[in-house]
C-alpha positions in Angstrom: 3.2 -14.1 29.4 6.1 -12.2 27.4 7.1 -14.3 24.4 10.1 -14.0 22.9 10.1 -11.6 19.0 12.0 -12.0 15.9 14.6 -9.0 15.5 16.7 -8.4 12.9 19.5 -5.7 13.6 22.5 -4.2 11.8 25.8 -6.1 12.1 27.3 -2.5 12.6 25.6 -2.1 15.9 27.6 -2.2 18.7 27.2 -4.3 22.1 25.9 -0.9 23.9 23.1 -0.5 21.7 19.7 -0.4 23.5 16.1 -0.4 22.8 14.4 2.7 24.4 11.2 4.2 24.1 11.3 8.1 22.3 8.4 10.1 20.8 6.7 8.9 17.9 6.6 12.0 15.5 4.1 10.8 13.5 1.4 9.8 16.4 3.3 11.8 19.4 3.0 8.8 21.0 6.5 6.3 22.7 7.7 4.1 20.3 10.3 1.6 20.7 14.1 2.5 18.6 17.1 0.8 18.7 19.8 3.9 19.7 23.4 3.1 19.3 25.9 5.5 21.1 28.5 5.0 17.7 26.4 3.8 14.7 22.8 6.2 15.1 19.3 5.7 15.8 17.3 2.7 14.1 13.6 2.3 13.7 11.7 -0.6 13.7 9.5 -1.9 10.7 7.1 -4.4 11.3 6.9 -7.6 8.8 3.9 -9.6 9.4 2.3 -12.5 7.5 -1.3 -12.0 5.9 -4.9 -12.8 8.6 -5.7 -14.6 6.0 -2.8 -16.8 6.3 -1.6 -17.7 9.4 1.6 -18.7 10.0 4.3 -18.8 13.4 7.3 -18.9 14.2 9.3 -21.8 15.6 12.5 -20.8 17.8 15.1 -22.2 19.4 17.4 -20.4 22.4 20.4 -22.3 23.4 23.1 -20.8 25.9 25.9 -20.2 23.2 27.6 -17.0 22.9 27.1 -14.4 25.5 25.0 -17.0 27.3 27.4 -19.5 27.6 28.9 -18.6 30.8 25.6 -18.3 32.6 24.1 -20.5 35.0 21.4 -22.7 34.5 19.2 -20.0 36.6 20.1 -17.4 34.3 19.1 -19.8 31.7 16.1 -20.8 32.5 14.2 -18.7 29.6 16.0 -20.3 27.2 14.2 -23.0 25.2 12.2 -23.9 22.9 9.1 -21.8 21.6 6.2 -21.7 18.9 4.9 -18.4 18.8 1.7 -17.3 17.7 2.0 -14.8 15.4 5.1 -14.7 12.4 6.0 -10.8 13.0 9.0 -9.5 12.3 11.0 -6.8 13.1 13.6 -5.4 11.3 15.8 -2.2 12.3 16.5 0.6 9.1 18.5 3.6 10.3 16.0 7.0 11.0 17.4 10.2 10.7 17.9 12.0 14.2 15.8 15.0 12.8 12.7 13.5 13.2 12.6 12.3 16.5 13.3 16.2 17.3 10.1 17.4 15.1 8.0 17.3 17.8 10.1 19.8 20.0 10.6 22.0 17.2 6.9 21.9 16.5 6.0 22.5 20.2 8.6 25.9 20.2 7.1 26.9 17.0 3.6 26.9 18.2 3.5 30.7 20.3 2.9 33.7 18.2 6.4 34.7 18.7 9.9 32.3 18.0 12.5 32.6 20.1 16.1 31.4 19.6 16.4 28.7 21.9 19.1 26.1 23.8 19.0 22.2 22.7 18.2 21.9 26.2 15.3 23.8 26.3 13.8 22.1 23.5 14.4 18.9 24.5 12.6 20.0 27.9 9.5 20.5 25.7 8.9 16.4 25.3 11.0 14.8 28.1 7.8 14.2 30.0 6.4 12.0 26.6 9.6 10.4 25.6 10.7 8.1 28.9 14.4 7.2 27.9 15.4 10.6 26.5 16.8 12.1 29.4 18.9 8.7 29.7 20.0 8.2 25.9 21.4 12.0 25.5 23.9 10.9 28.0 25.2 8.2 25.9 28.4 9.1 23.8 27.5 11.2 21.1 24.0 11.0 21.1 23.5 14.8 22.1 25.9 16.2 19.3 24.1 14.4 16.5 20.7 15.2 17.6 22.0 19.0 17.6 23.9 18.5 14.5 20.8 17.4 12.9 18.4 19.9 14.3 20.5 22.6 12.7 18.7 21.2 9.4 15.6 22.6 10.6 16.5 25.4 12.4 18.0 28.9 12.2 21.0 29.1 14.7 22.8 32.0 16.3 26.0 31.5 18.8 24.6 33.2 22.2 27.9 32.9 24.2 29.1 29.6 24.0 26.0 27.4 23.7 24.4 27.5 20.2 20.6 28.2 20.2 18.4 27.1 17.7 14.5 28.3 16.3 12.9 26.3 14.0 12.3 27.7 10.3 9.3 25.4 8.0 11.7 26.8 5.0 15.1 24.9 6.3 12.3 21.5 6.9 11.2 21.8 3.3 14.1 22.4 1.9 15.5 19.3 3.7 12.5 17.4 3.3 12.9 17.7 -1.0 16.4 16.7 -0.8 15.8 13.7 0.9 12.4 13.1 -1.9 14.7 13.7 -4.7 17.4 11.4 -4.0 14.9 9.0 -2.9 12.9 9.7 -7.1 16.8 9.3 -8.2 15.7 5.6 -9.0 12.5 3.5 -9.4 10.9 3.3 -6.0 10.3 0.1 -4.6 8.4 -2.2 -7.0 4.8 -1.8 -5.7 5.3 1.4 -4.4 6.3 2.3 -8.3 3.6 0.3 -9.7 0.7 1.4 -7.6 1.5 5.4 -7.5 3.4 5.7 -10.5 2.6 3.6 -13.3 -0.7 2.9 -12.7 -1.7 6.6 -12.0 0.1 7.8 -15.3 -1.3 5.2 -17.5 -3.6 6.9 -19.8 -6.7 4.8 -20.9 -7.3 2.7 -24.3 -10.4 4.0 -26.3 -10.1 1.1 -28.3 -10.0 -2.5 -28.4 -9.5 -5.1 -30.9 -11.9 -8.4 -31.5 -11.1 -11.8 -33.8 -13.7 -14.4 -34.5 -13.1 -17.1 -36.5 -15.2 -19.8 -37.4 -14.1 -23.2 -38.8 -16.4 -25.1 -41.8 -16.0 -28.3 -42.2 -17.2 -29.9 -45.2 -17.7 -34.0 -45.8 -19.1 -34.3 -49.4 -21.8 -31.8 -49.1 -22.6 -31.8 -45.4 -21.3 -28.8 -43.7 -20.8 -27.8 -39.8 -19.5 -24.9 -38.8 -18.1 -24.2 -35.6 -16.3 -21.1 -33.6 -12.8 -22.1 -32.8 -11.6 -18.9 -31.3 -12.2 -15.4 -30.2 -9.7 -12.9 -28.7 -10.7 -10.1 -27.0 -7.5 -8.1 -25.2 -8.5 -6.7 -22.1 -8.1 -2.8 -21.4 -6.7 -0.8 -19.2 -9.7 1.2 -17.8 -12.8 0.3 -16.7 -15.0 2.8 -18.8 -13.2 2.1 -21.8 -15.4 1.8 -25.2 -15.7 -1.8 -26.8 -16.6 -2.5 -30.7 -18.0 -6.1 -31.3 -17.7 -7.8 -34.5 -19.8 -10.5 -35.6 -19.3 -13.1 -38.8 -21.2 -15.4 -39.9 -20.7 -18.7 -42.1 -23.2 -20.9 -43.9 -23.1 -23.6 -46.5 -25.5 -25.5 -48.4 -25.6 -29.0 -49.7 -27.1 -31.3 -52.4 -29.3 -34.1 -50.5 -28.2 -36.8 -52.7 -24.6 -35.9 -51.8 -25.7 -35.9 -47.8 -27.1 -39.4 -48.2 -24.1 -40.5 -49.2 -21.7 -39.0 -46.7 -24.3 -40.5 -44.4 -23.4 -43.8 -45.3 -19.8 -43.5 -45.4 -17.0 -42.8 -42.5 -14.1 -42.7 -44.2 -14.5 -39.7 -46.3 -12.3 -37.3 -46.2 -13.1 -34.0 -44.4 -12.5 -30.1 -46.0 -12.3 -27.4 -43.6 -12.5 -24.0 -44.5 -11.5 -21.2 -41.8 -13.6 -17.9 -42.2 -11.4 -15.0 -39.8 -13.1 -11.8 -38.9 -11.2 -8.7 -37.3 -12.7 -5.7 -36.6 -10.1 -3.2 -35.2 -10.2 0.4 -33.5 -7.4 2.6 -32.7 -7.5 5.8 -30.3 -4.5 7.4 -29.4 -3.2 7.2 -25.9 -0.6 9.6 -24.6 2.5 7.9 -23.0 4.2 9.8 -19.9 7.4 11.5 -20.7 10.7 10.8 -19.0 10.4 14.4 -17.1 6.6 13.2 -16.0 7.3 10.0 -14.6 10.3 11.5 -12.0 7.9 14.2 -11.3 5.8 11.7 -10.0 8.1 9.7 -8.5 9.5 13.0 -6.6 5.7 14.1 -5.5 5.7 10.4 -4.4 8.6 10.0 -2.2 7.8 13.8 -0.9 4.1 12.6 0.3 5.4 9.2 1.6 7.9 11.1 3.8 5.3 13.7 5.3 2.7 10.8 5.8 5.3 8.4 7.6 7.5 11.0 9.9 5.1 14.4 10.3 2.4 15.2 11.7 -0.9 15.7 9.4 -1.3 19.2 10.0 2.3 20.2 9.5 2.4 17.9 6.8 -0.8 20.1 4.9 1.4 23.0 5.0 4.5 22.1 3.8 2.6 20.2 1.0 0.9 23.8 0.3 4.3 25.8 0.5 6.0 23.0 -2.1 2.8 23.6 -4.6 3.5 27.2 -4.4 7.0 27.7 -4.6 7.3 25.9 -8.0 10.2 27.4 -9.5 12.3 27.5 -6.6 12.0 23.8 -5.4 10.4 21.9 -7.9 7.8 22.9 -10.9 5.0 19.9 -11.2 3.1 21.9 -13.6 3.9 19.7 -16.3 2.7 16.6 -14.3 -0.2 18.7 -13.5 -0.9 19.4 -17.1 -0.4 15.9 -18.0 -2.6 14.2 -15.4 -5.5 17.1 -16.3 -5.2 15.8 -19.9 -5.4 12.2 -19.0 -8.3 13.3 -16.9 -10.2 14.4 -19.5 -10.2 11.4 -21.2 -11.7 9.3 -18.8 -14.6 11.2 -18.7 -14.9 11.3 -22.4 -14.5 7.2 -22.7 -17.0 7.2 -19.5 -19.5 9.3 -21.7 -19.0 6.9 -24.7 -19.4 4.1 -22.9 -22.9 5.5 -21.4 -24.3 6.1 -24.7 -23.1 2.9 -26.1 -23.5 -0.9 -24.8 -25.5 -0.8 -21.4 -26.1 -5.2 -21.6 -22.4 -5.2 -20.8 -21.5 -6.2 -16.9 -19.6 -3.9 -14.8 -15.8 -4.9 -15.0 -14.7 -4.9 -11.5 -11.2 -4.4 -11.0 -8.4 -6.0 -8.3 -8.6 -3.5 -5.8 -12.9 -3.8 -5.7 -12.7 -7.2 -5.3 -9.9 -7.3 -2.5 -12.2 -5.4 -0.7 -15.0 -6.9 -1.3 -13.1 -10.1 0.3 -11.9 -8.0 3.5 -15.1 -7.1 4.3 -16.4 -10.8 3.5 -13.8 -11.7 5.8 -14.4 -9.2 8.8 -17.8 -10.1 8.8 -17.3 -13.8 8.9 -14.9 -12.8 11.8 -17.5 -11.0 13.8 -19.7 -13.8 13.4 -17.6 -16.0 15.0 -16.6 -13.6 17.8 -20.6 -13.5 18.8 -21.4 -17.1 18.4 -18.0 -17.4 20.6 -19.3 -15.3 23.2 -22.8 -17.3 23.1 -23.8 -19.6 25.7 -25.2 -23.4 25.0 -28.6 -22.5 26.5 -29.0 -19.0 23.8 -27.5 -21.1 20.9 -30.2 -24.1 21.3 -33.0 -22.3 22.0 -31.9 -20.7 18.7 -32.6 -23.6 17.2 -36.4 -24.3 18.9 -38.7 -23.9 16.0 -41.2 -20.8 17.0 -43.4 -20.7 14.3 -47.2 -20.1 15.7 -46.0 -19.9 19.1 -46.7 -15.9 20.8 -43.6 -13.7 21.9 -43.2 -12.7 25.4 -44.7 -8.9 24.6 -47.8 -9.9 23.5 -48.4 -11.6 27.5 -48.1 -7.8 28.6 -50.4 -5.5 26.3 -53.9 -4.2 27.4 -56.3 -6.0 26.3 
């Protein structure tokens, strides 16, 4: 009924750590974290094989370790198991100040802001996030939440408690720190391949064809045939193509061909005939400064879509665009992504007016999806069939044709 999961968790974690459940503050819903009184918080990232290939796991439990002193009742779980499903989960520290988003968010929502106690924010989602209560008891849980609220938060001593009201300047401010050091390097590779690379490639308006045909000649008879032709593949679907044709011929004497008819051990000439027809467009290549803007506009949108919520989210993206100088400026990335633009529509327009006989070109991602849906729909089929009885799936089968349906019994005549 409750079969064991795959965990990975940091060797730095101490025996006290715990798995509670605290307030998502993405979906405001619980969500299970590994807190550990000395080391921090750690989230959970799911690792799970493709539906399209299934895969499990096979464990093994044996009482070694921390089991070993058990008895055999305690012991009774242990064994051996082949799961279903080949998830994994792996535990990556979180920083504390988003799990506290969702209290500042709730304080910040009434017209006025008040300074406030940690306590009394913390109040605001206790009745959302079970273990909370619990885990700010544990060692010095409470000081780094507060620690790390400060971040976000305008503070003012009020006797000897510190209070705290939350400031969208101090979050964005935060928020492009942690973007930028993050754009300090590549980003993972397909997270750098598919937003970075891909969407400052500029397209190739032209394209480059070689056909070359071989002739071979046995005294006087001539046949020519097409040994290659090379056609590079661009980069954008609506790019413009140039075709280039060439042709060969050769004529021969028919006293010569009667005699190479007669003979097999002639000697063959071949002659190769290579045609290249060859345009050249310029393309624009990203700059150094362009490629970490987008990296940094990146890394900024992956952290908003993975630890805020979408409406507070919108805003700060609004309040980066228009506090350029300050922050960061993207108008050159802007400017750059307008040009490139531009130039899509133009090869689009081009290729309009040119070759219509050519097929559509369709690209990875089209055809991925076109396989998902393929595959959702075969999957739905089999969930109804699944669900059919024997009697509805024979009668299925009866042939009908000529016979009258049941309404037809109950019309007026």
């Amino acid at each position: 009924m409750n079969p064991p999961k795959i965990f990975i968790l940091p060797k730095k974690a101490t025996e006290e750590a715990r798995i509670v459940s605290l307030l998502n503050p993405r979906y405001a819903k619980p969500t299970r974290y590994l807190v550990c009184p000395e080391t921090g918080i750690y989230e959970f990232t799911k690792v799970a094989a493709p539906k399209t290939t299934p895969r499990s796991w096979l464990i093994e439990s044996s009482p070694t370790g921390a089991s070993a002193g058990k008895t055999d009742e305690d012991c009774v779980e242990l064994g051996t198991y082949i799961t279903k499903g080949a998830d994994l989960f792996i535990a990556t520290p979180i920083d504390p100040l988003f799990l506290i988003l969702p209290a500042l968010a709730a304080a910040s929502k009434s017209e006025k802001r008040f300074f406030l106690s940690s306590d009394d924010h913390f109040d605001s989602i206790l009745q959302d996030s079970p273990h909370l209560a619990e885990v700010l008891r544990w060692g010095n849980v409470r000081g780094v939440l507060e620690s790390r609220m400060a971040a976000a938060c305008e503070t003012s001593q009020g006797g000897d408690e510190l209070m705290f009201r939350f400031s969208e300047e101090k979050l964005l401010n935060e928020l492009v720190s942690k973007a930028k050091k993050m754009a300090d390097q590549p980003l993972p590779k397909s997270m750098e391949e598919k937003f970075v690379t891909k969407v400052l490639e500029a397209p190739m308006l032209g394209v480059k064809r070689e056909a070359t045909l071989s002739v071979s000649q046995s005294q006087g008879e001539s046949v020519s045939t097409p040994e290659s032709e090379t056609t590079p593949s661009t980069v954008e679907s609506s790019e413009s193509q140039s075709s280039a044709s060439s042709l060969a011929s050769a004529t021969s004497d028919p006293s010569e061909a009667s005699t190479a008819a007669t003979s097999v051990t002639e000697e063959l000439t071949t002659t190769t005939v290579t045609s290249t027809t060859e345009v050249v467009a310029a393309t624009l290549q990203a700059s150094e400064e362009v490629t970490k803007l987008q990296r940094l506009r990146t890394a900024f949108q992956f952290i908003c879509s993975s630890y805020l919520v979408p409406a507070q989210a919108a805003e700060l993206k609004t309040m980066l665009e228009e506090r350029k100088s300050s922050l960061a400026d993207f108008t050159p990335l802007d400017g750059y992504l307008a040009r490139i633009a531009k130039m899509r529509q133009d090869a689009l327009a081009a290729r309009s007016m040119g070759d219509y006989s050519r097929k559509r070109v369709v690209d990875d991602e089209e055809a991925a999806e076109r396989a998902e849906k393929k595959r959702k729909k075969e999957e739905e089929d089999k969930r109804k069939k699944a669900g059919q009885s024997r009697g509805v799936r024979d009668l299925q089968k009866v042939n009908t044709r000529g016979m009258k349906k049941m309404s037809d019994f109950f019309q007026k005549k």
